[in-house]
PyMOL Python script that loads the backbone (N, CA, C, O; Angstrom):
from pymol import cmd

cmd.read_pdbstr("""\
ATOM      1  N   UNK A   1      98.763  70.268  78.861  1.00  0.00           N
ATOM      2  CA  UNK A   1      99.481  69.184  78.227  1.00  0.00           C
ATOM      3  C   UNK A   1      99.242  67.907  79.029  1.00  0.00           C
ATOM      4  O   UNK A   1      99.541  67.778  80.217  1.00  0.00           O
ATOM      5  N   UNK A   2      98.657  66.950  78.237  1.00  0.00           N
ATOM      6  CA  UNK A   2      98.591  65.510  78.679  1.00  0.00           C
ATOM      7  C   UNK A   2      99.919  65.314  79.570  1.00  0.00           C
ATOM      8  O   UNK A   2     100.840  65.835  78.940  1.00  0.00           O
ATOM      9  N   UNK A   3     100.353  64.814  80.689  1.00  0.00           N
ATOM     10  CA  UNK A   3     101.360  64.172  81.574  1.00  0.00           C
ATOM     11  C   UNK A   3     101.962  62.897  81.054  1.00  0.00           C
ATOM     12  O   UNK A   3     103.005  62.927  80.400  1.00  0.00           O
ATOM     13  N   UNK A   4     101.180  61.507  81.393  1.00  0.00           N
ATOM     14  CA  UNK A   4     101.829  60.573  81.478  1.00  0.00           C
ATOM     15  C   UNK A   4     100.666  59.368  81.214  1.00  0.00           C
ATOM     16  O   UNK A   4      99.467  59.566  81.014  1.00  0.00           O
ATOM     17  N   UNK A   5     101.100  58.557  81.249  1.00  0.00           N
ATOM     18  CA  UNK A   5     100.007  57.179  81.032  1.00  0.00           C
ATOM     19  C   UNK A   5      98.885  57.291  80.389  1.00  0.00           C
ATOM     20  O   UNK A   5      97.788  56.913  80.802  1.00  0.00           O
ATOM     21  N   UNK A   6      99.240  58.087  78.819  1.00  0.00           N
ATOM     22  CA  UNK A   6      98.366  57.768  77.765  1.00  0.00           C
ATOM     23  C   UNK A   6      99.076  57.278  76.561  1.00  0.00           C
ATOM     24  O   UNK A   6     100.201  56.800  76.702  1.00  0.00           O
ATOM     25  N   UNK A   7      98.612  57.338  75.567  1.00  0.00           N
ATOM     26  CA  UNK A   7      98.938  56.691  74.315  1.00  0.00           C
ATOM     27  C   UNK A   7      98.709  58.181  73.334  1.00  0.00           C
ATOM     28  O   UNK A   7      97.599  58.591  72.995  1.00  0.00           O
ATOM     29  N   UNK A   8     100.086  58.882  72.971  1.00  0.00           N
ATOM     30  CA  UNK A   8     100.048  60.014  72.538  1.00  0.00           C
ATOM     31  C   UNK A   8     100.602  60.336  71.450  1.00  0.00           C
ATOM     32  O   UNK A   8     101.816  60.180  71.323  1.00  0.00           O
ATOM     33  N   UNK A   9      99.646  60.974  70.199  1.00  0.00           N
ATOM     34  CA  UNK A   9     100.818  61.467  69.272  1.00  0.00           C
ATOM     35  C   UNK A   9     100.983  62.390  69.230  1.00  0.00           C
ATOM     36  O   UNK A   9     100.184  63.077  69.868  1.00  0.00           O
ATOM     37  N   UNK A  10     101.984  63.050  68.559  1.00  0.00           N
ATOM     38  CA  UNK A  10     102.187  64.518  68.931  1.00  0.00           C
ATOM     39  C   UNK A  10     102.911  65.130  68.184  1.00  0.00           C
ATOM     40  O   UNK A  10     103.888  64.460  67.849  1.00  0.00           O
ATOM     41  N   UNK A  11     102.861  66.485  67.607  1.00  0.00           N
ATOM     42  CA  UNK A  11     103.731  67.299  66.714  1.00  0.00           C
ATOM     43  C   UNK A  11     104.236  68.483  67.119  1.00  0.00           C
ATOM     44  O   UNK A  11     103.431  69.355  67.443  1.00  0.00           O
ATOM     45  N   UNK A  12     105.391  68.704  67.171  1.00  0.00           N
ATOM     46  CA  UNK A  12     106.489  69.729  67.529  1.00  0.00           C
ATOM     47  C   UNK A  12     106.166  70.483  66.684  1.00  0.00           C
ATOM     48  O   UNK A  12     105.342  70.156  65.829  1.00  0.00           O
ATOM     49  N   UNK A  13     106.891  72.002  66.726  1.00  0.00           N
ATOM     50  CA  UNK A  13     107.203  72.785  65.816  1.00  0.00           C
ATOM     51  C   UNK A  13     108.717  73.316  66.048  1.00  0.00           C
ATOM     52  O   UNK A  13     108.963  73.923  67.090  1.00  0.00           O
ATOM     53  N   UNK A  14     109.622  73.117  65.189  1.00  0.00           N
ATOM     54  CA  UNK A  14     111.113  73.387  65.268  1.00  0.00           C
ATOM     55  C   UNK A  14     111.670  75.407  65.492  1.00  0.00           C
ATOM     56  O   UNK A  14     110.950  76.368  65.220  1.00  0.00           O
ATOM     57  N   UNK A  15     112.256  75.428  65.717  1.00  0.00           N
ATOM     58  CA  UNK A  15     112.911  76.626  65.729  1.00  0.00           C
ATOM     59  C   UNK A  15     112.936  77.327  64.064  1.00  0.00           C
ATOM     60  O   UNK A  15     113.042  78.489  63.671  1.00  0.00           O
ATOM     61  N   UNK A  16     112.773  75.906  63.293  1.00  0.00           N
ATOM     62  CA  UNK A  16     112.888  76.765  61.765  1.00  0.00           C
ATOM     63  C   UNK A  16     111.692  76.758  61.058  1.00  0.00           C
ATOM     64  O   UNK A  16     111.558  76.673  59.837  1.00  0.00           O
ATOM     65  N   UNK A  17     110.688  76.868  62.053  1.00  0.00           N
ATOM     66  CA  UNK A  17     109.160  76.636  61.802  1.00  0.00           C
ATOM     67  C   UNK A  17     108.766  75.188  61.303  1.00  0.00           C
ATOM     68  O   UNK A  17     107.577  75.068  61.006  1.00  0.00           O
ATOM     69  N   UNK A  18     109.674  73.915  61.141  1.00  0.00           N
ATOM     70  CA  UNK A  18     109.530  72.741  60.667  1.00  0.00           C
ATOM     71  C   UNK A  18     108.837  71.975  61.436  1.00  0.00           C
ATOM     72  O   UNK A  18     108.800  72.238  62.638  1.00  0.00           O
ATOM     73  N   UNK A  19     108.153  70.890  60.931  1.00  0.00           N
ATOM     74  CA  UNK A  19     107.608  70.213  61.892  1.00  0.00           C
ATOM     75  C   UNK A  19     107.677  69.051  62.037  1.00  0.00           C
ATOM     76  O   UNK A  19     107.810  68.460  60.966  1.00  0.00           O
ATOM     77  N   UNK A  20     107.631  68.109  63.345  1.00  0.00           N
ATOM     78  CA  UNK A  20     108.322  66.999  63.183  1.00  0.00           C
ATOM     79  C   UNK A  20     106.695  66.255  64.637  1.00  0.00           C
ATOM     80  O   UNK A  20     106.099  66.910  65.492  1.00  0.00           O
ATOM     81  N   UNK A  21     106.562  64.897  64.304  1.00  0.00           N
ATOM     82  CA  UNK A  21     105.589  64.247  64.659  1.00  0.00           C
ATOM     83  C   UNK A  21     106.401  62.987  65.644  1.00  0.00           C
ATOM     84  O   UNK A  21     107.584  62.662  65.540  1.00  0.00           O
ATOM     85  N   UNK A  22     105.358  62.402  66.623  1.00  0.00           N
ATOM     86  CA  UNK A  22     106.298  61.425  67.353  1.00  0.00           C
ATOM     87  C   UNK A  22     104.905  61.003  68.125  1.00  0.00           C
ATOM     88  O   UNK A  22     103.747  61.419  68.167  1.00  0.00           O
ATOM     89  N   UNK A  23     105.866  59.683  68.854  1.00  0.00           N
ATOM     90  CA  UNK A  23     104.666  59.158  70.055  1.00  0.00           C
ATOM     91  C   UNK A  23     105.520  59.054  71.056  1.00  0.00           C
ATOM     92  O   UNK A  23     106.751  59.058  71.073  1.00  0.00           O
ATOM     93  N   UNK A  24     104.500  58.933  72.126  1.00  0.00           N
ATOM     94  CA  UNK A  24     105.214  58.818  73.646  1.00  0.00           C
ATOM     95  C   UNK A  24     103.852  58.332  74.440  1.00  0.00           C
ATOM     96  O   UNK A  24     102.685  58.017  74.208  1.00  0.00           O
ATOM     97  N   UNK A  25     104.516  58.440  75.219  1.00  0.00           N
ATOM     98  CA  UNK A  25     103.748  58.019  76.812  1.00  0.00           C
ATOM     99  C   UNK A  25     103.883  58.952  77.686  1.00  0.00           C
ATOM    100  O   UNK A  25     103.235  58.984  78.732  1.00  0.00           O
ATOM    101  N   UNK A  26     104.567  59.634  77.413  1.00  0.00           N
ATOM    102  CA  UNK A  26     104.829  60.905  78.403  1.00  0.00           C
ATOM    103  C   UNK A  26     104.863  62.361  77.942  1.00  0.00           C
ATOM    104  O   UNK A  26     105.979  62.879  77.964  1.00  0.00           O
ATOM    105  N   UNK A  27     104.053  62.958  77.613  1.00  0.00           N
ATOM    106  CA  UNK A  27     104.464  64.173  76.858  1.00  0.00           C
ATOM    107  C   UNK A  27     105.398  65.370  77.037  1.00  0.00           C
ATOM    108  O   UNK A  27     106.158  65.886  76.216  1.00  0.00           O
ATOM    109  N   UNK A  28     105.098  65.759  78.614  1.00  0.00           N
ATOM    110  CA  UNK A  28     106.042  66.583  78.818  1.00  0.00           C
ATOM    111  C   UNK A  28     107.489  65.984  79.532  1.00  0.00           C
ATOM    112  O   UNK A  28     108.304  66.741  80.057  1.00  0.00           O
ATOM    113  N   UNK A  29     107.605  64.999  79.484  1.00  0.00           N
ATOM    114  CA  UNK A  29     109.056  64.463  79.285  1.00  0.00           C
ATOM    115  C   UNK A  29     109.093  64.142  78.461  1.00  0.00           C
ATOM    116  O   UNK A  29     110.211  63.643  78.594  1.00  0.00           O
ATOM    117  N   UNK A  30     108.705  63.794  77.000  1.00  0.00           N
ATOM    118  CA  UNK A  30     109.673  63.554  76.076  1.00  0.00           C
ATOM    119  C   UNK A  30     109.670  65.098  75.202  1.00  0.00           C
ATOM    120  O   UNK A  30     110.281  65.011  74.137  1.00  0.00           O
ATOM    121  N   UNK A  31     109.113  66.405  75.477  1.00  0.00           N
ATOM    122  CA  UNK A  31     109.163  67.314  75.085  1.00  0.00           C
ATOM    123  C   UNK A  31     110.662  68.066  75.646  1.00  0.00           C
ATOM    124  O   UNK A  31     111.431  68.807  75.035  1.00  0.00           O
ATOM    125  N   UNK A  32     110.719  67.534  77.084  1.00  0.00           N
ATOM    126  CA  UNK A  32     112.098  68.205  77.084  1.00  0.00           C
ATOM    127  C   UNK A  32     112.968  67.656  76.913  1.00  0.00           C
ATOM    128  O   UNK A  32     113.954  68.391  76.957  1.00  0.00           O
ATOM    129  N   UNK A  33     113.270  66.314  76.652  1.00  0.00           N
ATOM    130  CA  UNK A  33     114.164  65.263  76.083  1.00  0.00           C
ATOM    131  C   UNK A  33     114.216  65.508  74.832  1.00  0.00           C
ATOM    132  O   UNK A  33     114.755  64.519  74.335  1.00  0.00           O
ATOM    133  N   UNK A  34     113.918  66.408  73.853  1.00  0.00           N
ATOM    134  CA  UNK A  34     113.771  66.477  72.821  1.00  0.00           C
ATOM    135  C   UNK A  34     114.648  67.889  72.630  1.00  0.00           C
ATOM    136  O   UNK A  34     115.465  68.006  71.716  1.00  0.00           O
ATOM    137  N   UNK A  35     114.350  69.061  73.712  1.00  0.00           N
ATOM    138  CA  UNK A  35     114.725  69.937  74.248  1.00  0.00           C
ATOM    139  C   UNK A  35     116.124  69.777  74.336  1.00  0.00           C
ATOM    140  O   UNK A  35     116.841  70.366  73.527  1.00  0.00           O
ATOM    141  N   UNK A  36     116.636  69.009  75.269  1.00  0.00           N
ATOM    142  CA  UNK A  36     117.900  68.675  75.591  1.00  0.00           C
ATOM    143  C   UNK A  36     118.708  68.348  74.595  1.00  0.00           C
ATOM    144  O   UNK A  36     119.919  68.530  74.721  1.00  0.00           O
ATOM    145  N   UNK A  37     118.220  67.861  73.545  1.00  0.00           N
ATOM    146  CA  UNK A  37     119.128  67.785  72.534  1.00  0.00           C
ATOM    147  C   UNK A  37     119.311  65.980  72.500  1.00  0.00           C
ATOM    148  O   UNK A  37     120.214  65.528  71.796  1.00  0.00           O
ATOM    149  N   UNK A  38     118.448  65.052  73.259  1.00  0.00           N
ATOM    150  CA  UNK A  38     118.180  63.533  73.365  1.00  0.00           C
ATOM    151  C   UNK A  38     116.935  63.225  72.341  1.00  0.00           C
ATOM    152  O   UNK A  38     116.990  62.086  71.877  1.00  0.00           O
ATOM    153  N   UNK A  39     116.310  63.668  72.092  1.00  0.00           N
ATOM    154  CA  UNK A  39     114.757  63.194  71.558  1.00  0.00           C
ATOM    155  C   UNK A  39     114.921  62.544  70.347  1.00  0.00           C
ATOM    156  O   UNK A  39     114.386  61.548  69.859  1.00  0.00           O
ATOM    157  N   UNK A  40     115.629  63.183  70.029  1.00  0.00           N
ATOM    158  CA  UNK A  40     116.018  62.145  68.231  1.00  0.00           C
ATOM    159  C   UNK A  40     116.672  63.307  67.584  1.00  0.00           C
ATOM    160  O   UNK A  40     116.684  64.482  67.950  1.00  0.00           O
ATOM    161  N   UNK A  41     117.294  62.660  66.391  1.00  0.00           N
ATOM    162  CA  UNK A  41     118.387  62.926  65.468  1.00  0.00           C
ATOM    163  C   UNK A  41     117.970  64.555  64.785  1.00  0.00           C
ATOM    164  O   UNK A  41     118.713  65.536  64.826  1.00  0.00           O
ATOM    165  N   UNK A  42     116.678  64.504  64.213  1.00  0.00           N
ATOM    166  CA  UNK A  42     116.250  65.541  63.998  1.00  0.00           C
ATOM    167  C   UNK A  42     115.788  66.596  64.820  1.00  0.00           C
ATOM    168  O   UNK A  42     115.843  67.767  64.445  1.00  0.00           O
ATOM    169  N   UNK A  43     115.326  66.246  65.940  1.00  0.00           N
ATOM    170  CA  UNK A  43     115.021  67.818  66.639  1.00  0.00           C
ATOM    171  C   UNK A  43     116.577  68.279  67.351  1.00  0.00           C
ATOM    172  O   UNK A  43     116.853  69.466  67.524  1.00  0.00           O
ATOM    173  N   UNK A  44     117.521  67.158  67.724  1.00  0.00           N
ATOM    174  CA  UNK A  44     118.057  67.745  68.118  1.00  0.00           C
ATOM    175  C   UNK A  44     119.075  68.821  67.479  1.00  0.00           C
ATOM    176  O   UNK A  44     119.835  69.408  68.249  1.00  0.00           O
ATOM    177  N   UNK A  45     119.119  69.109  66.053  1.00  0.00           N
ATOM    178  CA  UNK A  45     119.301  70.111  65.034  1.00  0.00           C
ATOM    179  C   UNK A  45     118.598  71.272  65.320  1.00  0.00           C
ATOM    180  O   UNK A  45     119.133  72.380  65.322  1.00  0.00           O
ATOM    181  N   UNK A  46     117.222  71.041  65.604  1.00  0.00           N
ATOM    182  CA  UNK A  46     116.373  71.901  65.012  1.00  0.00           C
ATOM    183  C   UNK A  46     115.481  72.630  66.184  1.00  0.00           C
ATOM    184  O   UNK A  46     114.304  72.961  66.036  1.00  0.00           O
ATOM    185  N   UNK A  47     116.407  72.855  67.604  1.00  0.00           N
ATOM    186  CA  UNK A  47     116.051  73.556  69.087  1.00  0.00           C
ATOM    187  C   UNK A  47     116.510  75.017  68.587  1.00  0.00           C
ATOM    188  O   UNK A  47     117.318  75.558  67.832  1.00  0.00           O
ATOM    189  N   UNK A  48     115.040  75.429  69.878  1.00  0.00           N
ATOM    190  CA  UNK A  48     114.203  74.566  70.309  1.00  0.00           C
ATOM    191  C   UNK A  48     113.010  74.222  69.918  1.00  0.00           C
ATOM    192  O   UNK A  48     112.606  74.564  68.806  1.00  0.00           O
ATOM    193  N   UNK A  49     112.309  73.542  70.708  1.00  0.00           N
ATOM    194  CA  UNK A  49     110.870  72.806  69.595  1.00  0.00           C
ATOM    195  C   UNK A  49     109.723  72.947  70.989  1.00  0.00           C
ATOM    196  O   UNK A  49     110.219  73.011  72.114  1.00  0.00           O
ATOM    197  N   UNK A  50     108.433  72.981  70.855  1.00  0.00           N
ATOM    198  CA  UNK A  50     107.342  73.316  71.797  1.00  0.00           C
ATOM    199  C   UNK A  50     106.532  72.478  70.966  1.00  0.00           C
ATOM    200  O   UNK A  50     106.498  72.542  69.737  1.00  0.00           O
ATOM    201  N   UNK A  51     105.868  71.673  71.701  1.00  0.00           N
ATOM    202  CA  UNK A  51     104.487  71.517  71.110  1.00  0.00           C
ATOM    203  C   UNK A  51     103.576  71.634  70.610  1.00  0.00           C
ATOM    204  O   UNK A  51     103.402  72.688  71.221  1.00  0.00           O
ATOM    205  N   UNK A  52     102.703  71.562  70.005  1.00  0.00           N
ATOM    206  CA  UNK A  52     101.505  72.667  69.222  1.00  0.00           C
ATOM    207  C   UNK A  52     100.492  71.789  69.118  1.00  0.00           C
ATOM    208  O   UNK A  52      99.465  72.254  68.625  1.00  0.00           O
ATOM    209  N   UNK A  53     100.473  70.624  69.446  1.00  0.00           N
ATOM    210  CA  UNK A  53      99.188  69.982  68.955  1.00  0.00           C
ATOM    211  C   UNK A  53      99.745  68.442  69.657  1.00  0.00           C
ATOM    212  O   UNK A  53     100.894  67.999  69.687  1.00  0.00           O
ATOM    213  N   UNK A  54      98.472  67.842  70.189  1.00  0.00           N
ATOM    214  CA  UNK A  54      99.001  66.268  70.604  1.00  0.00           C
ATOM    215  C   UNK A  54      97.537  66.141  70.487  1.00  0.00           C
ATOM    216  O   UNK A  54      96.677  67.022  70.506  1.00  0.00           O
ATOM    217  N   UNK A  55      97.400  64.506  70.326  1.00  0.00           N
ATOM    218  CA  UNK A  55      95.770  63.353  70.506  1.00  0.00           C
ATOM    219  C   UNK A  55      96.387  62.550  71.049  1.00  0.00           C
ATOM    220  O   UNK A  55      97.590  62.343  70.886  1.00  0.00           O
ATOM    221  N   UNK A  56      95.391  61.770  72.040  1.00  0.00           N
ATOM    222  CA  UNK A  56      95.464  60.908  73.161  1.00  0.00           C
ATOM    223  C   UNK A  56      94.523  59.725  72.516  1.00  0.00           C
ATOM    224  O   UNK A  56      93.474  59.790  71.875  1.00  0.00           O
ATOM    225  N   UNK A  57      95.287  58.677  72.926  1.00  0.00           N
ATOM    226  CA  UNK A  57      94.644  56.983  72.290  1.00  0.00           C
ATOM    227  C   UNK A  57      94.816  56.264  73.410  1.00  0.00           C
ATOM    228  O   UNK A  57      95.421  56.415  74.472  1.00  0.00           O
ATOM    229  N   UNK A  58      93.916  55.176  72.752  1.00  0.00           N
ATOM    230  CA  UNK A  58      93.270  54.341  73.820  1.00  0.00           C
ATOM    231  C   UNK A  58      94.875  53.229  73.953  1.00  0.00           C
ATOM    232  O   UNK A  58      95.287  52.843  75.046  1.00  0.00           O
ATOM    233  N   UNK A  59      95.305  53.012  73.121  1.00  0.00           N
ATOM    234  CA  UNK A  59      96.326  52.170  72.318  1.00  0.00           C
ATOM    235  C   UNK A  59      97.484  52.614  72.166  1.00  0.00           C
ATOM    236  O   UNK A  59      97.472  53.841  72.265  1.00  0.00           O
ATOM    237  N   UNK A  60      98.970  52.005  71.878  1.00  0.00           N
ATOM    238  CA  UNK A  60     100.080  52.607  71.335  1.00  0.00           C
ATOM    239  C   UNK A  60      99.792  52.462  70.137  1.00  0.00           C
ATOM    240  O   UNK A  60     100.329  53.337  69.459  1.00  0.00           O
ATOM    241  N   UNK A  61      99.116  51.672  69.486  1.00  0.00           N
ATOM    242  CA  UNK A  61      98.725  51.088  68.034  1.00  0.00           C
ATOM    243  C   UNK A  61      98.072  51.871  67.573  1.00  0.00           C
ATOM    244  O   UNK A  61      98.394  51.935  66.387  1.00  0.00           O
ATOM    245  N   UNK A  62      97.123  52.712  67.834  1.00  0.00           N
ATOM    246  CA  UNK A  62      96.237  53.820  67.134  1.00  0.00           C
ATOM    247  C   UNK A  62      97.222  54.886  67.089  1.00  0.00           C
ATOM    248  O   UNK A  62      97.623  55.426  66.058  1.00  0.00           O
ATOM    249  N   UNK A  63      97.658  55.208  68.511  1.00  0.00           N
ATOM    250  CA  UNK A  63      98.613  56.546  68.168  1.00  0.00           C
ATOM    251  C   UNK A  63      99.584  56.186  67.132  1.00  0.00           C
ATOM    252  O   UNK A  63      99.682  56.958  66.179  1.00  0.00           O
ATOM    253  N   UNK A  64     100.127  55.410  67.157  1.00  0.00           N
ATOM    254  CA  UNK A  64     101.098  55.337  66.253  1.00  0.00           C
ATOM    255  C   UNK A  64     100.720  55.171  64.560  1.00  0.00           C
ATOM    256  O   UNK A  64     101.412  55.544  63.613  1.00  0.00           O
ATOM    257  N   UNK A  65      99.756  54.675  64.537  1.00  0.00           N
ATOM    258  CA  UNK A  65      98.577  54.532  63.046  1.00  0.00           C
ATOM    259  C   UNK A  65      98.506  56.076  62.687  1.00  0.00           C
ATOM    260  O   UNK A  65      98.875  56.471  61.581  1.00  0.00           O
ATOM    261  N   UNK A  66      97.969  57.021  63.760  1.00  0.00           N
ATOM    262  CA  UNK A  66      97.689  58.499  63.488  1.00  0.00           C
ATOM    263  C   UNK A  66      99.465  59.247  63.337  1.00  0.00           C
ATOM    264  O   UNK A  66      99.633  60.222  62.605  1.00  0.00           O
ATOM    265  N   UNK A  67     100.199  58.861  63.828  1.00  0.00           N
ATOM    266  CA  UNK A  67     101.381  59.598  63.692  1.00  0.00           C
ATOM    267  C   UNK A  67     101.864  59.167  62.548  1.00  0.00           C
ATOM    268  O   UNK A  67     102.658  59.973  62.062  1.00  0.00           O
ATOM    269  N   UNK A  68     101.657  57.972  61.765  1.00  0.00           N
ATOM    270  CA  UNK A  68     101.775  57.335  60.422  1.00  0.00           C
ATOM    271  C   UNK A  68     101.437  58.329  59.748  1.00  0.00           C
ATOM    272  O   UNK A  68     102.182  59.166  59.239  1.00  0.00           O
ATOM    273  N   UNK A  69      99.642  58.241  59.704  1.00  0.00           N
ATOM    274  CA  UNK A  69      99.062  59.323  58.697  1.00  0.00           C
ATOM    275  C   UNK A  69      99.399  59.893  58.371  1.00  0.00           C
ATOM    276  O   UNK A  69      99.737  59.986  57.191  1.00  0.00           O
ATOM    277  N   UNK A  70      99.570  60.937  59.549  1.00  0.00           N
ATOM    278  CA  UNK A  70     100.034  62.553  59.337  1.00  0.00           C
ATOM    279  C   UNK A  70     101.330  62.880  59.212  1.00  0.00           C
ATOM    280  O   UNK A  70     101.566  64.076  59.039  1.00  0.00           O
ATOM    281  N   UNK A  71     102.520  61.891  59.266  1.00  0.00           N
ATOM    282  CA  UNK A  71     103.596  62.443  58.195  1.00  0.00           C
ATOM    283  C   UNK A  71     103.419  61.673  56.756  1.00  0.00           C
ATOM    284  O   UNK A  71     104.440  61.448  56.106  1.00  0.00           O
ATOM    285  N   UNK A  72     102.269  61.306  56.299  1.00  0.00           N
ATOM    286  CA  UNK A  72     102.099  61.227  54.990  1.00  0.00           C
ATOM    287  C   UNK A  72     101.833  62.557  54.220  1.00  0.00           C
ATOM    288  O   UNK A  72     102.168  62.800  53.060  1.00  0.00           O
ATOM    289  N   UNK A  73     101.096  63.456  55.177  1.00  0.00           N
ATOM    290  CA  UNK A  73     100.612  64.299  54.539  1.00  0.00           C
ATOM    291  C   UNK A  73     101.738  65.313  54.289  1.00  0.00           C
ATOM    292  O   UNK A  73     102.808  65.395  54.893  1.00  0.00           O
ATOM    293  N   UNK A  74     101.175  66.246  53.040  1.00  0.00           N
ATOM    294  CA  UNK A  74     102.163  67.480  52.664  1.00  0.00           C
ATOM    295  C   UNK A  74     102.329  68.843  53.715  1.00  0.00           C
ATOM    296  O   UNK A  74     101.546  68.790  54.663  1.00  0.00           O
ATOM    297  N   UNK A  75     102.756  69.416  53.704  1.00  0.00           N
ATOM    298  CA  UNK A  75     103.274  70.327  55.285  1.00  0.00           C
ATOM    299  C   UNK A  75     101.714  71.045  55.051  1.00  0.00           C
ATOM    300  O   UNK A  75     101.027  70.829  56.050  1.00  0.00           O
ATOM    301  N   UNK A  76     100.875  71.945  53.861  1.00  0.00           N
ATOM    302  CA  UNK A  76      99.996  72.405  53.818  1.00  0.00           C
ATOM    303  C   UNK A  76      98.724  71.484  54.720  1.00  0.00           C
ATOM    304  O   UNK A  76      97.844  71.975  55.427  1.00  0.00           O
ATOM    305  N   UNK A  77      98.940  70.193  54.463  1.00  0.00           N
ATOM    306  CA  UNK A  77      98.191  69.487  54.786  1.00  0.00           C
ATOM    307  C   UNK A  77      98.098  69.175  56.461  1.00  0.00           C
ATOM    308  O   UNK A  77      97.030  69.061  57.063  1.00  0.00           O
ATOM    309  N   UNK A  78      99.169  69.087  56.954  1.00  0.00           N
ATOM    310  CA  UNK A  78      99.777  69.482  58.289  1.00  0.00           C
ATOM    311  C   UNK A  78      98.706  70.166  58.592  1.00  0.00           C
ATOM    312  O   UNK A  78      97.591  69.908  59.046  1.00  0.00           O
ATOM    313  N   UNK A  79      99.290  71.114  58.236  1.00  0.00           N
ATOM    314  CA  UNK A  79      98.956  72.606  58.873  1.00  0.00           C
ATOM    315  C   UNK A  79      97.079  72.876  59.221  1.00  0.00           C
ATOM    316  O   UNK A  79      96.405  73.263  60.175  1.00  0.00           O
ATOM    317  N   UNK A  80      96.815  72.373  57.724  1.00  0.00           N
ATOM    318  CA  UNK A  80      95.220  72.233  58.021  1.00  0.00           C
ATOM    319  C   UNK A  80      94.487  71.433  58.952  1.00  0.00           C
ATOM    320  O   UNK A  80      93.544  71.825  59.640  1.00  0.00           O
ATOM    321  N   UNK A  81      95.162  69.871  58.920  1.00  0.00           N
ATOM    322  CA  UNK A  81      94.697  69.325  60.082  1.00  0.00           C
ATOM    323  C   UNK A  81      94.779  69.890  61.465  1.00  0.00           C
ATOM    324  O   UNK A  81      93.748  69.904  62.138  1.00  0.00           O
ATOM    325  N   UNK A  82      96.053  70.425  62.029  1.00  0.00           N
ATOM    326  CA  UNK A  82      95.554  70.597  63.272  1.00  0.00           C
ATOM    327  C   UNK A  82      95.427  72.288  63.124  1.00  0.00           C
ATOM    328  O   UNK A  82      95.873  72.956  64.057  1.00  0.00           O
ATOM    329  N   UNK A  83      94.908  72.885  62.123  1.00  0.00           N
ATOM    330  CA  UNK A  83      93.959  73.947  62.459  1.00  0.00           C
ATOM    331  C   UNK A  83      92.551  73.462  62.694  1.00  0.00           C
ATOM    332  O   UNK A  83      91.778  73.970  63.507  1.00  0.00           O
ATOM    333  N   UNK A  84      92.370  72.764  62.162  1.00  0.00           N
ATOM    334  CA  UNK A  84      91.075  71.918  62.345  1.00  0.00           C
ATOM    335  C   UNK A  84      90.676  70.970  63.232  1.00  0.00           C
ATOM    336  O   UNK A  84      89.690  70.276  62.980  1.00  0.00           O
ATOM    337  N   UNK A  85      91.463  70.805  64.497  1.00  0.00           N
ATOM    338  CA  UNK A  85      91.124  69.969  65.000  1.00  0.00           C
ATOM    339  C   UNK A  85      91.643  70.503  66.397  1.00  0.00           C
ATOM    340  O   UNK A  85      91.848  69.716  67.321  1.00  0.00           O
ATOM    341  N   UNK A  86      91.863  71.955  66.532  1.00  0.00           N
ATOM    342  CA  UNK A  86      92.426  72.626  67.762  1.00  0.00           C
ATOM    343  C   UNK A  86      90.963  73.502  68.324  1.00  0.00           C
ATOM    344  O   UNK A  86      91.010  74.194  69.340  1.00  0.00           O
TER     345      UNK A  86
END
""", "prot")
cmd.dss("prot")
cmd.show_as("cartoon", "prot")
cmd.util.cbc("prot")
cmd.orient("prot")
């Protein structure tokens, strides 16, 4: 898992197999801040949550463009991308 001082997006997977997308700068602190029941409104429902997939950008602006995308897409669609890209 990427650490710290990149430009990261990243998708959880919930306790109810749901999945939820985000950016950071820090991955494995905002994975357990998310953990803790701080990360936002929705995961903290839906502990606990692990990671399954993150991309690293040059930019906060790209990551955040790619974390756009991909909650456009339908959960099937999800799912295919980062089978495809792991």
């Amino acid at each position: 898992m990427e650490k710290s001082n990149s430009h990261i997006f990243y998708v959880l997977e919930c306790a109810d197999q749901s999945l939820y997308a985000g950016y950071t700068n820090n991955l494995e602190k905002r994975v357990a801040t998310h953990n803790a029941g701080k990360g936002a409104k929705y995961t903290k429902s839906h502990r606990p949550v692990k990671c399954i997939y993150y991309e690293t950008y040059a930019t906060k602006q790209e990551a955040m463009r790619a974390e756009y995308a991909f909650k456009q897409l339908k959960r099937s669609e999800k799912l295919k991308y980062i089978g495809g890209h792991q």
